[in-house]
Structures are given as C-alpha cells and as structure tokens.
N, C-alpha and C positions, 0 to 999 in steps of 0.2 A: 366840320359841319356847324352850320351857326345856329346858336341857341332858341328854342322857343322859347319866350319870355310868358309864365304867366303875369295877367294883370288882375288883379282883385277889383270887382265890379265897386263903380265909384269910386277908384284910385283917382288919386291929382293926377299923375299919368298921362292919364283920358282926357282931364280940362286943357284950356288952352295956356299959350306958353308965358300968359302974363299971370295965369293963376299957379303955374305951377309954381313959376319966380316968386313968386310972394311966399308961397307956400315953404320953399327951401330958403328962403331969409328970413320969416318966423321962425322956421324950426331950429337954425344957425344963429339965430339971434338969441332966442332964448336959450340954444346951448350954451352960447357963450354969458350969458348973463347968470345961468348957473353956476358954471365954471366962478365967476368973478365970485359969486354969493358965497360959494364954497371956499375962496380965499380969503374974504374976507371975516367969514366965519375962524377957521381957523388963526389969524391975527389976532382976533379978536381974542380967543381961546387963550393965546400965549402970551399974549400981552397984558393980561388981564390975572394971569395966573393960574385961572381955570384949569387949563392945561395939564397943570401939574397934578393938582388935585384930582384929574380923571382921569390920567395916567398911575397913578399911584394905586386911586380904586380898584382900576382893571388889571393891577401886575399881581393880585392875589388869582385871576382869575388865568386859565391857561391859555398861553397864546394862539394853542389850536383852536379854542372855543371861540376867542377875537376873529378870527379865521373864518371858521367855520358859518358865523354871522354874519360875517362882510358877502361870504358865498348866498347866505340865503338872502338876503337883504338886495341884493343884486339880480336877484331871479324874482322876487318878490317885484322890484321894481319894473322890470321886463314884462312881467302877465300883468302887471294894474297896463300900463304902455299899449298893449296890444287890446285888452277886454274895457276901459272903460272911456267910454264915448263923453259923459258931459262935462264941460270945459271947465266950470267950478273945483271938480274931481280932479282933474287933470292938473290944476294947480297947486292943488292941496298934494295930492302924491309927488308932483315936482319938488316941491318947497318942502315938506317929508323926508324926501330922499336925502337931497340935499345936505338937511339938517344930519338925518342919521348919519349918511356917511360922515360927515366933519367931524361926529363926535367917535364914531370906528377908526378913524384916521387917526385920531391921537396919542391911543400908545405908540403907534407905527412912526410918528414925524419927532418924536417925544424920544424914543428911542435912538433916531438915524442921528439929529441932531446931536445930541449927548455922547454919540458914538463917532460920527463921521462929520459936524459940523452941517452947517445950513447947505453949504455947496453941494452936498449929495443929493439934496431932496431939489435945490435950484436944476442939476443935470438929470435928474431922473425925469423931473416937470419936461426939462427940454425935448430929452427925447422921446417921451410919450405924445407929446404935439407934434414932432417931426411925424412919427409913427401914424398916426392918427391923419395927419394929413393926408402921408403917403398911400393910405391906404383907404379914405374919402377921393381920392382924387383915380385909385383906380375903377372904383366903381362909377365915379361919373364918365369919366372919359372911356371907358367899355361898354357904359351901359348895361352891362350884364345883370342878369339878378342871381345875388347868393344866395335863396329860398334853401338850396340846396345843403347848405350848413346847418339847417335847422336840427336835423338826426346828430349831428356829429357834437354840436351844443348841446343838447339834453344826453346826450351819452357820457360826453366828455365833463360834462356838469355833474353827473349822477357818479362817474369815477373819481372827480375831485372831491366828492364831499365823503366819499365813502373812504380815499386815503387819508380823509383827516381824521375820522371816526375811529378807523383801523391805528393811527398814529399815537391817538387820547389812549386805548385800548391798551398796545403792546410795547410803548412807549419809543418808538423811532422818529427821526427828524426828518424833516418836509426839507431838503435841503437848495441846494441850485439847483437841480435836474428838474423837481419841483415847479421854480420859479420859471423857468424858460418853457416848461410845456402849459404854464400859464401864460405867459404873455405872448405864447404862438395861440391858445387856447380865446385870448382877449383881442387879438388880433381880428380873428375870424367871427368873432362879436359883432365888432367893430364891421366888416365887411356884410352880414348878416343884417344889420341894424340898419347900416346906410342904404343897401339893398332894398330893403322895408321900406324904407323915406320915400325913395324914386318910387317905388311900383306897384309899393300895397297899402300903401296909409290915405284914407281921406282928406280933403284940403283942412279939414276944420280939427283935424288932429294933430295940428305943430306941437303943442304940450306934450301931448306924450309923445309924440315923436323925439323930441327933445330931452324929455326923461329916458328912453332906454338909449339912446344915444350916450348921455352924459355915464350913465352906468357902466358902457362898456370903455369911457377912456379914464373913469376912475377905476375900474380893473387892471386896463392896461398900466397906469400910475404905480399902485399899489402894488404889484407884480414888478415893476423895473424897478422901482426903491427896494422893492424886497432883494430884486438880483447885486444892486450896488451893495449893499450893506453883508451880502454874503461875501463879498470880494475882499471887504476889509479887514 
C-alpha cells in the first residue's frame, strides 16, 4: 500500500518546482559550505598547534563525557533546526555548531591520527559521504517521508545517552557493538532529516535545514572513525 505523505502546511513541497529547486540548493549549498568551514577549522586547529593543546585539555576529562557532549550538542542543534524561524538565528546556530563540533572533534582526530595515521580519518570522511549520499538519494528518488523515525530517534537518543551515563557510573566500555548501532542510529538521522528537507520545512528555512542535516553526517563521521579506530 503506498504511503500517505503528511505535508506540513507552508512546506516548500506545496510551492512550485522552481522554488522548491532553489530551496534544496540553498539548503545543499550551505550544507556543504559547512562541511568545508568545518575542515577548514579543523586545519586550522592543527596546523596551528591548537590542536594539541585542546586535546591534552580534554584528555583529563573522560572520553565518555567528550561523548556524551558531542550526543547533546547534536540534539541541541536539531531543536534550534526545527523551532527557530528568523534567519540571523539560523545563522548564528549554524556557524555555533559548526564551531563546536570542530573543537569536540579534536580529541577524536588527535587521537586516530596519532594512532592510525591521517588515512583513517581520510577513509572514514570517505565513507560517511558515500553513506550519506546513499542515503539522500533514497529519499529523493522514493519520495517517501521518514516522519516516521522520529519515535525511534528520541528513543534511541534517550538509550544512547543513558549507556553512556550507566558506562561513567559502573565503568564498562562503549565498544564496536556500540559504534555500529550508532552509525545505523546516524543513518536514520540522516533519512529523518532529509525527509524534513522535502516535506516539512519552509522555503525560507535552508539554514536550518542545513544545520540538522550537517549534524546528522558529523554523527555519522564521528561514529565510522570511531568504528575504524576500534579495528586497530
């Protein structure tokens, strides 16, 4: 049976096929100009020596707590994404985000590097774009809406942080088994998110569109580096 699709009143959606086009290359545009701002932050970060220094900071702190951040910092970014309409806002939480994640990232690229060399973190980028495509590309070409992952995100959100809690707590490790119910976990982010783009977001909302988009493929990222580096 084929799906009814709800559409959120004043979705792009509903406008015609040259606003919608506009609408899905702002919001692609600015994803990827994130993505770039985010690389080149981090560059910056190492090349500068920063890096070090704020990786050294955060190795007294514990890396479930680094963790445990990156999870709220990323649901943080998602409800600004969804609740705030004016476009100044919408920038300022992009370019926030952005920032924070770059500087959460650096125990984590600080680490793989030092451990596994630059080529772990070059193949994990890889296949988080393969992913990420793969998976932008089923939702346009089905058209479907993942509304439907919403339950299974705040579920599966509310059990991931509550394993990290319970980990600080009793002292066990988040290990591979972990990492892959995460990045099937970021996957469905990602389906969720793109979902939202097509059929519930207004034309004037590519920022944030673009922000919880960018969120859920620095998840997915962050989760496949995690899985490589366990392998080593």
């Amino acid at each position: 049976m084929q799906q009814e699709i709800e559409i959120s009143p004043g979705a792009v959606i509903t406008q015609s096929s040259d606003v919608r086009s506009n609408f899905i290359m702002k919001t692609y545009g600015h994803l990827f100009a994130a993505i770039i701002a985010f690389i080149v932050i981090e560059i910056a970060l190492f090349k500068s020596g920063l890096a070090v220094n704020i990786a050294q900071a955060m190795a007294g702190v514990s890396w479930l707590l680094v963790l445990g951040g990156f999870m709220l910092v990323s649901w943080a970014a998602s409800h600004v994404a969804m609740t705030v309409t004016n476009r100044a806002a919408q920038y300022a939480a992009l370019i926030g985000f952005v920032a924070a994640e770059a500087l959460i990232f650096v125990p984590l690229l600080f680490v793989a590097q030092i451990k596994s060399g630059a080529s772990i973190i070059e193949n994990a980028a890889v296949v988080s774009l393969v992913g990420f495509t793969l998976l932008t590309a089923i939702v346009f070409v089905t058209g479907r809406d993942f509304s439907f992952l919403r339950v299974l995100l705040v579920w599966g959100g509310i059990v991931a942080i509550g394993l990290i809690v319970c980990s600080l707590i009793f002292g066990f490790e988040l290990g591979m088994i972990f990492s892959i119910a995460m990045i099937a976990f970021a996957g469905a982010a990602i389906l969720y998110d793109t979902s939202n783009v097509l059929h519930h977001y207004p034309e004037d909302r590519y920022v944030a569109a673009a922000l919880s988009l960018f969120a859920s493929v620095a998840m997915l990222f962050w989760y496949v580096l995690r899985l490589f580096m366990s392998r080593d």
